[in-house]
GUDRENVEX-198887 format. One record per residue (C-alpha): residue in one letter; y, z, x. Coordinates in nm, 3 decimals. Layout:
GUDRENVEX-198887
{site 'a', {Y, Z, X}};
...
***
This chain:
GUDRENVEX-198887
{site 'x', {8.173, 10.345, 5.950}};
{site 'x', {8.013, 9.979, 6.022}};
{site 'x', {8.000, 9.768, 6.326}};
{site 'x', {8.243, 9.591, 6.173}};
{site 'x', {8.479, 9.827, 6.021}};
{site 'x', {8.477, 9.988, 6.349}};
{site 'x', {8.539, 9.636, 6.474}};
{site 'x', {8.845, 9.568, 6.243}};
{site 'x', {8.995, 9.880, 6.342}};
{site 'x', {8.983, 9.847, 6.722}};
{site 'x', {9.144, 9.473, 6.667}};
{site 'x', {9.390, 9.634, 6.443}};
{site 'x', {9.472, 9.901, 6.687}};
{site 'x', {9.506, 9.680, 6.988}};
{site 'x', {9.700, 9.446, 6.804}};
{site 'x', {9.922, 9.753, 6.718}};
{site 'x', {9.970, 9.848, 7.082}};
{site 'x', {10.021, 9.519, 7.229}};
{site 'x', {10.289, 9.475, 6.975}};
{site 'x', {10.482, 9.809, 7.071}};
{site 'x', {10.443, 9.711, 7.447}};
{site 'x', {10.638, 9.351, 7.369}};
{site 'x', {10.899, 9.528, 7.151}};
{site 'x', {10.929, 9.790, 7.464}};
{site 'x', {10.914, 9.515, 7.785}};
{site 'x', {11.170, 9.349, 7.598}};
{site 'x', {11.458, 9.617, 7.526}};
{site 'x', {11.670, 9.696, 7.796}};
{site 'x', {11.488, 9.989, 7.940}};
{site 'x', {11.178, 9.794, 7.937}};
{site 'x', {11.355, 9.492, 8.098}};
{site 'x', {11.483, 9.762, 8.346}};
{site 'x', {11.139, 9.913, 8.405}};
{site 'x', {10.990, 9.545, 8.480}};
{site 'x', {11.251, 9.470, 8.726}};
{site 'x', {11.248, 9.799, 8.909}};
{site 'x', {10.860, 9.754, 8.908}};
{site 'x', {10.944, 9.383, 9.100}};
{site 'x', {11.114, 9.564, 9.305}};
{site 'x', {10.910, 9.784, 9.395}};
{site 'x', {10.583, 9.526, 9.418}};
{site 'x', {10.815, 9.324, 9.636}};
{site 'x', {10.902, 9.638, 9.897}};
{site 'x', {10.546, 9.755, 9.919}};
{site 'x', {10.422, 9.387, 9.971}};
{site 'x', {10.661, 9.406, 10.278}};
{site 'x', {10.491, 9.724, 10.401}};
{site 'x', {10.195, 9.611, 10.382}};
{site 'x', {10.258, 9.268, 10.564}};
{site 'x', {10.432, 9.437, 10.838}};
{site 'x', {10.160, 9.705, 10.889}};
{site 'x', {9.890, 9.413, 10.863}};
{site 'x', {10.091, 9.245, 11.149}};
{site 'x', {10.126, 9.579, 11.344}};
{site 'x', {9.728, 9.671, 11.290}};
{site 'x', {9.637, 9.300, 11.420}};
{site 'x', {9.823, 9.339, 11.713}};
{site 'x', {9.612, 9.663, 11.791}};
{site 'x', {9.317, 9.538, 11.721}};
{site 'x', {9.377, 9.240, 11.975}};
{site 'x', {9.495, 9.486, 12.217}};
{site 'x', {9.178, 9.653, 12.214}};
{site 'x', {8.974, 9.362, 12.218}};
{site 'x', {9.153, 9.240, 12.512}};
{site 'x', {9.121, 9.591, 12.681}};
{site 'x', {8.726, 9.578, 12.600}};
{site 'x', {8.634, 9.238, 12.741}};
{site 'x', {8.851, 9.357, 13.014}};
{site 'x', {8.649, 9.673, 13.107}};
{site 'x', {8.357, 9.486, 13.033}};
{site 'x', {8.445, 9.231, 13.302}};
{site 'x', {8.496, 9.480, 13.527}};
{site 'x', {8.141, 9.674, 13.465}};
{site 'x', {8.033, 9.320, 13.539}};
{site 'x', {8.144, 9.270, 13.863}};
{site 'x', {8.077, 9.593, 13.971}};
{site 'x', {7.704, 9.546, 13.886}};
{site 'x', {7.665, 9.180, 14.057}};
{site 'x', {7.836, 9.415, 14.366}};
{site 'x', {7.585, 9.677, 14.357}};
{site 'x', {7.286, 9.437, 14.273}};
{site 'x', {7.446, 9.199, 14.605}};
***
């Protein structure tokens, strides 16, 4: 088989497929699959913003904490160098 047979036949093919997958997306199990797929894009999306927001919050937390203790280790060795 050619370059170009080969070619043909992976256009054809594809062409095939992508034309199964509109016929599918747009009966009513497909439309049902898409939306239940939103759905489920949307929810996770939600997750994942409020575990962003919860994971920033720690992250500041310990940052504050840090430069906290680091203040401290500061003053402690002006006091011992005094």
């Amino acid at each position: 088989m050619s370059d170009q047979q080969r070619f043909l036949a992976g256009l054809l093919l594809g062409a095939a497929a992508g034309a199964a997958l509109a016929l599918f997306l747009t009966s009513e199990k497909g439309k049902t699959l898409v939306e239940e797929l939103k759905e489920d894009a949307e929810t996770l999306g939600d997750r994942l913003r409020t575990e962003t927001d919860e994971w920033e919050k720690q992250i500041e937390a310990l940052l504050t904490r840090g430069k906290t203790l680091l203040e401290e280790m500061e003053q402690k060795l002006k006091n011992a160098g005094a």
